[in-house]
C-alpha positions as a Markdown table, in Angstrom:
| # | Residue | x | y | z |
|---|---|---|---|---|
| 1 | Unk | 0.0 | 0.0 | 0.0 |
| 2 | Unk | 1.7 | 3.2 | -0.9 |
| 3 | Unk | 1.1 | 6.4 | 1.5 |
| 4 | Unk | -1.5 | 7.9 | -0.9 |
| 5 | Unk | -4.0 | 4.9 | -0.8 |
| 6 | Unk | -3.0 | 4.5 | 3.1 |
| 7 | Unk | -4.0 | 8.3 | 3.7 |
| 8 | Unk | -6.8 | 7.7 | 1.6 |
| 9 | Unk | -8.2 | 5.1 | 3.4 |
| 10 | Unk | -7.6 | 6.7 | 6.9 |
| 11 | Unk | -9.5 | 9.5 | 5.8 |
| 12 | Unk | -12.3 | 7.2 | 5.3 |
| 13 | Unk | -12.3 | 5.5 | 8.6 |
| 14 | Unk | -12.7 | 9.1 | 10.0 |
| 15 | Unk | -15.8 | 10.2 | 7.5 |
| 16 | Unk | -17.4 | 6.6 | 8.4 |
| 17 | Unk | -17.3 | 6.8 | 11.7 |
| 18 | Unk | -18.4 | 10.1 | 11.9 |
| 19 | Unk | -21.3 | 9.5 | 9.4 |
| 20 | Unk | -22.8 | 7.0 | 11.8 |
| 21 | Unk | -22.2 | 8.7 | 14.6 |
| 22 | Unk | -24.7 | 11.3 | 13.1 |
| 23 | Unk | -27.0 | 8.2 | 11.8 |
| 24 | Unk | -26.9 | 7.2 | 15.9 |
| 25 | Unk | -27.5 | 10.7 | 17.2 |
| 26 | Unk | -31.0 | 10.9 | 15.6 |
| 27 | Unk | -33.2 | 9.3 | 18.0 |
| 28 | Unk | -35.5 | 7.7 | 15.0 |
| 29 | Unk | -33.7 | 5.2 | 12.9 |
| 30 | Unk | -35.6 | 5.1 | 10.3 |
| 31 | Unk | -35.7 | 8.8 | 9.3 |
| 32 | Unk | -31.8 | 8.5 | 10.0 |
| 33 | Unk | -31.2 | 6.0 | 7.3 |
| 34 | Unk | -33.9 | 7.4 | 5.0 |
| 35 | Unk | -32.2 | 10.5 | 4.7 |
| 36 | Unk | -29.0 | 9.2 | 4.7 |
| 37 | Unk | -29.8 | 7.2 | 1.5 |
| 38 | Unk | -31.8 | 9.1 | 0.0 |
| 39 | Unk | -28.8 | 12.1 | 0.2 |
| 40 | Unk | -26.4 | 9.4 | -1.2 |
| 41 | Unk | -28.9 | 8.5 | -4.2 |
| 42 | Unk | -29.2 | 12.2 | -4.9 |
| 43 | Unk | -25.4 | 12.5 | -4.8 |
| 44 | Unk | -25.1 | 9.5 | -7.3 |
| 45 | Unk | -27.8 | 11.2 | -9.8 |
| 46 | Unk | -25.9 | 14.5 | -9.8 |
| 47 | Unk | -22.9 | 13.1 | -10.6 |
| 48 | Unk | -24.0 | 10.4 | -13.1 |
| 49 | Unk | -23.3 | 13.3 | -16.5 |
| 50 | Unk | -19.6 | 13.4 | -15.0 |
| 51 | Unk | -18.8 | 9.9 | -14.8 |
| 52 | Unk | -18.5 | 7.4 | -17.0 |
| 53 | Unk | -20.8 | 4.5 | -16.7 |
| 54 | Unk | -19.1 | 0.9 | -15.6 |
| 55 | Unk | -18.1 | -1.5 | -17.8 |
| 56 | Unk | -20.5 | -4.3 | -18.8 |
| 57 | Unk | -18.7 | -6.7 | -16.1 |
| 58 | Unk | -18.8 | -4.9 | -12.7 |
| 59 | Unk | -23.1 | -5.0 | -13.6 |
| 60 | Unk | -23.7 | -8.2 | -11.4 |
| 61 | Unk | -21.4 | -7.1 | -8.7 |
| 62 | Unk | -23.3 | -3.8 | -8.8 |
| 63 | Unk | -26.6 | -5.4 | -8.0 |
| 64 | Unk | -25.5 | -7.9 | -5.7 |
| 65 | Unk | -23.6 | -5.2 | -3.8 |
| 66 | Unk | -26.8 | -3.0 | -3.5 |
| 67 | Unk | -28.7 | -5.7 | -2.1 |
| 68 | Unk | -25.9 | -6.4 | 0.1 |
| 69 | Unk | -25.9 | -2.9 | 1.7 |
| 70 | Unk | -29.6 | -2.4 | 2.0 |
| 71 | Unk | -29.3 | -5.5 | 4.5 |
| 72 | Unk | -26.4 | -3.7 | 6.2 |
| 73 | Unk | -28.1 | -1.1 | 6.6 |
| 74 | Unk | -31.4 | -2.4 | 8.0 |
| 75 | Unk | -28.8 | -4.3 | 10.3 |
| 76 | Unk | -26.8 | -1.2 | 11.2 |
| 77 | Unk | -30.6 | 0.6 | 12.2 |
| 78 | Unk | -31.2 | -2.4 | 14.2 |
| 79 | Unk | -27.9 | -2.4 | 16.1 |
| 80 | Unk | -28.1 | 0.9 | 16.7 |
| 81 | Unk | -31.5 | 1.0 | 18.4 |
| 82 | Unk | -30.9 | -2.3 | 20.8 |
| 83 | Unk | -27.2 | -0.7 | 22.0 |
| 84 | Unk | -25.1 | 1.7 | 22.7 |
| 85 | Unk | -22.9 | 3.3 | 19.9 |
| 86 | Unk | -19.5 | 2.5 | 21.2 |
| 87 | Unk | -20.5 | -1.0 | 21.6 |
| 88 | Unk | -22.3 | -1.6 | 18.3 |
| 89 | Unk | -19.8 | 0.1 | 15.9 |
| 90 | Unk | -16.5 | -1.6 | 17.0 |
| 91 | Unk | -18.0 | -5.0 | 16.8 |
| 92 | Unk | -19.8 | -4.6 | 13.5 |
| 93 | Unk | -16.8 | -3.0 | 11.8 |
| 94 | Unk | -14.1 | -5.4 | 14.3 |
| 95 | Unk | -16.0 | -8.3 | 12.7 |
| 96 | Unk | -15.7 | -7.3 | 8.8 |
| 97 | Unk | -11.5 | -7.4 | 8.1 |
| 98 | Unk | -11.5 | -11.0 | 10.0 |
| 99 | Unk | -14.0 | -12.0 | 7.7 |
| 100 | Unk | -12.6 | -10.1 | 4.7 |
| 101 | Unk | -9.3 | -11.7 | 5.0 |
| 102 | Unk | -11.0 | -15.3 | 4.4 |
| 103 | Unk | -13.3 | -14.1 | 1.8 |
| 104 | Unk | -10.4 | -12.2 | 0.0 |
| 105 | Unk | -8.4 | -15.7 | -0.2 |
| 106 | Unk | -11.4 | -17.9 | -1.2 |
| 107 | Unk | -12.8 | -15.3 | -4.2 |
| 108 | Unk | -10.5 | -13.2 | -5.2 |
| 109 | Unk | -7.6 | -15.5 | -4.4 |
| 110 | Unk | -5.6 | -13.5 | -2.1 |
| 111 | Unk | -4.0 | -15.9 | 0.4 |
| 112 | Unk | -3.1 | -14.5 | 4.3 |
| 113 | Unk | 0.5 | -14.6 | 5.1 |
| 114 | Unk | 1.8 | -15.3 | 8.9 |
| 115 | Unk | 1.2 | -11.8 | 9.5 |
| 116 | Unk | -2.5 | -11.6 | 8.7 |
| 117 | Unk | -3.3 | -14.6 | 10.5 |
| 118 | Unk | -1.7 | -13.3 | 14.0 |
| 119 | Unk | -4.0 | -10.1 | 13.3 |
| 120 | Unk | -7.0 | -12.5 | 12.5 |
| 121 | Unk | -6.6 | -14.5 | 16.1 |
| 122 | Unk | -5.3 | -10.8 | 17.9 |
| 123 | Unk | -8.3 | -8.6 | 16.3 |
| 124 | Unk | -10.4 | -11.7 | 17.1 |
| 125 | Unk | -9.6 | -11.8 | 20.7 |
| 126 | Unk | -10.2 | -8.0 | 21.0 |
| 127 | Unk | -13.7 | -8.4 | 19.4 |
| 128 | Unk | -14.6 | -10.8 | 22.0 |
| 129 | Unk | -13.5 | -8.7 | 24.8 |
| 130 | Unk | -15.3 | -5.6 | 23.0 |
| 131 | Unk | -18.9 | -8.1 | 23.0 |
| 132 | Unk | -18.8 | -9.6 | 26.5 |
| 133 | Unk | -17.8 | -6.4 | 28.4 |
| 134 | Unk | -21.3 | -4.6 | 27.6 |
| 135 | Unk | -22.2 | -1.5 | 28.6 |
| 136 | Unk | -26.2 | -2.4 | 29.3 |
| 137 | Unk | -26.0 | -4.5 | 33.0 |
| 138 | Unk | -23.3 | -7.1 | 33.9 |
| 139 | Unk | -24.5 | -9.3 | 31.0 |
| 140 | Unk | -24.2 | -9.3 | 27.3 |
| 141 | Unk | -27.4 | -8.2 | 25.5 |
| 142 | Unk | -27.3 | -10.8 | 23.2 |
| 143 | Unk | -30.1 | -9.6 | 20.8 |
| 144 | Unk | -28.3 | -6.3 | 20.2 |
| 145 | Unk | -24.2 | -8.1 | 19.7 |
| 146 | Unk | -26.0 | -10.8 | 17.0 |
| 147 | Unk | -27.4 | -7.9 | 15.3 |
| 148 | Unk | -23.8 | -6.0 | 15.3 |
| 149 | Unk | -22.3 | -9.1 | 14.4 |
| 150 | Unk | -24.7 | -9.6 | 11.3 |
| 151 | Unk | -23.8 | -6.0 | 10.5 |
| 152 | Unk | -20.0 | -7.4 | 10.1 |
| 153 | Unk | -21.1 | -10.2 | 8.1 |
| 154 | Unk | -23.0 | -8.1 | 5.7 |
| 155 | Unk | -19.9 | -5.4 | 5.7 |
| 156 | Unk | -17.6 | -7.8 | 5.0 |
| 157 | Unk | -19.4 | -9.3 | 2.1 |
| 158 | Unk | -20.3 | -6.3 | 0.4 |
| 159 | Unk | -16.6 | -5.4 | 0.9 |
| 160 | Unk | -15.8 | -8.4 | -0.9 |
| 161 | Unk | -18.4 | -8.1 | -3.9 |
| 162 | Unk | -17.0 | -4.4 | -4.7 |
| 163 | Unk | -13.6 | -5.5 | -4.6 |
| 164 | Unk | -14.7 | -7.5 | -7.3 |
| 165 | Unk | -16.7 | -5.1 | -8.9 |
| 166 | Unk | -15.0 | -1.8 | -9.0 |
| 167 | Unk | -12.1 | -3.7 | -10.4 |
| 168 | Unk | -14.1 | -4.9 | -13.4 |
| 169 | Unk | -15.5 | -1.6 | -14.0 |
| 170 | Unk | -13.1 | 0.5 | -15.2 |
| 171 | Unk | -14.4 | 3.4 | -13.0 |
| 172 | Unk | -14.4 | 3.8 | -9.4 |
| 173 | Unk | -16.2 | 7.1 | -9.7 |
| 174 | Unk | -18.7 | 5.1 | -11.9 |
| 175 | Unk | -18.9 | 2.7 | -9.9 |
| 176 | Unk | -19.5 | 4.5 | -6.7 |
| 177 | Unk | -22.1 | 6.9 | -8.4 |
| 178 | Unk | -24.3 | 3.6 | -9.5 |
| 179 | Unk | -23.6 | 2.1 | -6.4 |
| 180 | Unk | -25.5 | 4.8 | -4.7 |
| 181 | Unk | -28.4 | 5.1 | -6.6 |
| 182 | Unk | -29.3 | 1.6 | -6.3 |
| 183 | Unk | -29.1 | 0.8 | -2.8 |
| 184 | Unk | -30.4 | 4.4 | -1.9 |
| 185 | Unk | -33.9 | 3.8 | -3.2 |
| 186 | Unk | -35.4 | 0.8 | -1.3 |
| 187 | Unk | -35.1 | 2.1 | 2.6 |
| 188 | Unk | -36.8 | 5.5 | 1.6 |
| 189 | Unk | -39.4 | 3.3 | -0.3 |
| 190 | Unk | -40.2 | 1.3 | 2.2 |
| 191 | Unk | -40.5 | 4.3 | 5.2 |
| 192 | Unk | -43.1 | 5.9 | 2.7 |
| 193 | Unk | -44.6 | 3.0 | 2.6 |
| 194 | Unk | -44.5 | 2.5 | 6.7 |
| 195 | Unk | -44.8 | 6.1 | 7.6 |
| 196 | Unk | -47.0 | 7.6 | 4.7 |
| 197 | Unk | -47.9 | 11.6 | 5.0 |
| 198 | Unk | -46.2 | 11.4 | 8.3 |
| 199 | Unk | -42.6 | 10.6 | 6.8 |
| 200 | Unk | -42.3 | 14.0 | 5.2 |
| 201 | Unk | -42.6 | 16.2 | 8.2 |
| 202 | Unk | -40.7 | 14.0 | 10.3 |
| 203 | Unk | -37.7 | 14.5 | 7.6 |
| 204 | Unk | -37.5 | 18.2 | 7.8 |
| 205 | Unk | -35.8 | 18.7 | 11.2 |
| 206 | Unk | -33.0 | 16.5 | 10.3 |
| 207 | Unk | -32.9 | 17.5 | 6.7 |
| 208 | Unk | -29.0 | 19.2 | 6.9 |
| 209 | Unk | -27.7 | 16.5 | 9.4 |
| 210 | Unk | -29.1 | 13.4 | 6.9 |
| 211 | Unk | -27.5 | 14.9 | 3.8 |
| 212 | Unk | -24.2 | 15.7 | 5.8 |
| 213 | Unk | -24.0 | 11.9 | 6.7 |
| 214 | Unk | -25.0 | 11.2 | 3.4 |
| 215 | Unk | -22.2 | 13.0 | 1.9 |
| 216 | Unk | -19.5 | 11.6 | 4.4 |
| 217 | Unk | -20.9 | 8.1 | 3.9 |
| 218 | Unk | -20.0 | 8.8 | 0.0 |
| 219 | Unk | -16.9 | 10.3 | 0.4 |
| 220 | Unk | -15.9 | 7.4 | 2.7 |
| 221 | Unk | -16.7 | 4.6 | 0.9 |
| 222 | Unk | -15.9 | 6.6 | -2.9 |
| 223 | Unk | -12.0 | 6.3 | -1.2 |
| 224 | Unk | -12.1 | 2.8 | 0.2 |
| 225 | Unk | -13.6 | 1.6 | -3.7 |
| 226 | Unk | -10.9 | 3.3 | -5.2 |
| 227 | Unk | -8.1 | 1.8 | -3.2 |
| 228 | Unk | -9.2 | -1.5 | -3.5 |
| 229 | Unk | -8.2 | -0.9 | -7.3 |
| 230 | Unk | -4.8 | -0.1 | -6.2 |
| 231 | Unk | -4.0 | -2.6 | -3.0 |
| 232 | Unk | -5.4 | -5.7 | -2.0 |
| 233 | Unk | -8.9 | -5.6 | -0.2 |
| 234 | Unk | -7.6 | -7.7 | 3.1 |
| 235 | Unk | -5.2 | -5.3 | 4.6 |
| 236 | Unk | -7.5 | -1.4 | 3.2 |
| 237 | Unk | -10.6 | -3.6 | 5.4 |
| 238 | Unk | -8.0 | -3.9 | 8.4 |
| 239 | Unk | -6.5 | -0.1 | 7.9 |
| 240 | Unk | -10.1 | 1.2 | 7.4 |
| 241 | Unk | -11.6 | -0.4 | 10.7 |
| 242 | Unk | -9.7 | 2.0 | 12.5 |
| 243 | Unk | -12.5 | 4.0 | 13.0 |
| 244 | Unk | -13.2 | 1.6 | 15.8 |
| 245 | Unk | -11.0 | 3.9 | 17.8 |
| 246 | Unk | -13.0 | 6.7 | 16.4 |
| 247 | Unk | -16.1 | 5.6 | 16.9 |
| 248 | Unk | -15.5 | 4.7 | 20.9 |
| 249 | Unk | -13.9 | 8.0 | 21.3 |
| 250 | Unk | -17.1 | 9.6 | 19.1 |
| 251 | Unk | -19.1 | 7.5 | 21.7 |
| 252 | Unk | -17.5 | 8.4 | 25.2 |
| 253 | Unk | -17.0 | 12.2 | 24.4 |
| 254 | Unk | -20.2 | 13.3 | 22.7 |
| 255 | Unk | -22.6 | 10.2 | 23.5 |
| 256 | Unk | -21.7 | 10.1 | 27.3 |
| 257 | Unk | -21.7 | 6.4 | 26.8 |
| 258 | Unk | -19.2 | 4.4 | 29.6 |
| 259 | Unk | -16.2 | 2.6 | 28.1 |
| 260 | Unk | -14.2 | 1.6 | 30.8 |
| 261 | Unk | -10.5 | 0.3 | 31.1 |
| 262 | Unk | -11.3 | -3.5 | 30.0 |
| 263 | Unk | -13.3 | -2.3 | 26.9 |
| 264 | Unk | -10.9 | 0.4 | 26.0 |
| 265 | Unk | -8.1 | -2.4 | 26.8 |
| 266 | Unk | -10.0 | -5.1 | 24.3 |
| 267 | Unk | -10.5 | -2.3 | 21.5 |
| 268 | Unk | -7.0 | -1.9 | 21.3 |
| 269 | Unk | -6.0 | -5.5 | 20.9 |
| 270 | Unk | -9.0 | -4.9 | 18.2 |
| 271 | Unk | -6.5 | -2.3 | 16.4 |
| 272 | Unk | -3.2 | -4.5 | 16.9 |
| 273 | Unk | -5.3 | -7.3 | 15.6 |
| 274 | Unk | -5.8 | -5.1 | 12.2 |
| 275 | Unk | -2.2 | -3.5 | 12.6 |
| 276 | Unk | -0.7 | -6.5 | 12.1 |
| 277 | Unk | -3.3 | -7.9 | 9.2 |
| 278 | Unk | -2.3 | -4.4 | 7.4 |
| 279 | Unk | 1.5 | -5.6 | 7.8 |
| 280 | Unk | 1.1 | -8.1 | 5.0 |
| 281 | Unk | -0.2 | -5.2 | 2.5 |
């Protein structure tokens, strides 16, 4: 990875963890993620005359991927209504690179050196510690980690799929622009559907925050898509899951949420975990 794509992708752990740290601050999920993909479909259309279209290739991975982030998405809402933010977001982006790095060598052929598999058993101890020390009682709320956890699964999948398919389609800005139009149509869809004439007013207040996310959520993933056409897709999922040290410092400063030494402690070995997975690249 040369410094350009590793500055990139920094960059992008900092806009995603601040995008759904705004997505978490409004209290209704649903209006959160509406606006939030409806901004990012909006972005996609107005760039659409700039950029050119993908290549006939990257067409499945483009549909599969849309679908695949509509579930994350309905996950991520889920997650983040059953817990607390600086439990939900390090174990839902702690899961993806672990599973990245196995889906990387199955698919796309990219096979783990020593290195990567220390980070995989480190990162993976850290996410356990991160899961089990929960913030909501002595014990884990299970219902809320299973839905983080799904979250990883989905990230990591998607990750996977548009490693495939921005590299088949000649365009990352292309790519990205398509990308967002098709997954930003079906949660708006379906809260019209839910919320009927109530949705529009219940929009408005949040109208500047949702496109602001929307715009870092673009900006965030436009960077990782474009250096995964540069660098394998392994170590840019462990470099950009250091927004887990955002996101828990997001949740303790502005969120008043309680961390604690042993979680703090087990989020760290989270970060060596994916330090040493990014040593390979």
């Amino acid at each position: 990875m040369t410094p350009l794509v590793t500055l990139a992708v920094v960059f992008a752990a900092i806009t995603h963890a601040t995008w759904n740290a705004l997505a978490h601050h409004m209290k209704d999920q649903l209006v959160s993620f509406t606006l939030i993909s409806s901004g990012g479909a909006l972005l996609g259309l107005l760039a659409l005359p700039f950029v050119p279209v993908p290549h006939a290739g990257a067409w499945p991975y483009l549909i599969a991927s849309a679908v695949l982030h509509v579930a994350y998405m309905l996950l991520l809402m889920r997650s983040f209504t059953l817990g607390d933010f600086g439990q939900m977001y390090p174990i839902a982006r702690g899961t993806a690179p672990l599973v990245v790095t196995v889906l990387a060598a199955v698919f796309v052929h990219e096979i783990p050196d020593a290195w990567q598999l220390a980070g995989v058993a480190v990162a993976s101890a850290g996410l356990v510690g991160v899961a089990l020390w929960g913030m909501k009682g002595s014990r884990p709320h299970w219902p809320a980690l299973i839905a983080a956890l799904a979250t990883g699964l989905s990230i990591a999948s998607y990750t996977t799929v548009d490693g495939l398919g921005v590299r088949a389609s000649g365009s990352s800005l292309g790519y990205i622009a398509w990308l967002m139009i098709l997954e930003g149509v079906a949660i708006p869809v379906y809260a019209l559907h839910k919320r009927r004439a109530e949705l529009l007013p219940q929009l408005r207040p949040f109208a500047v925050r949702g496109m602001t996310g929307a715009t870092l959520s673009v900006i965030a993933y436009g960077l990782v898509l474009w250096a995964q056409t540069r660098a394998p897709l392994a170590p840019i999922a462990a470099l950009r899951e250091s927004s887990i040290i955002v996101g828990a410092g997001i949740g303790a400063l502005f969120f008043k949420e309680r961390f604690g030494a042993p979680r703090i402690a087990a989020a760290g070995l989270m970060v060596v975990g994916i330090g040493l997975m990014l040593h390979a690249g």
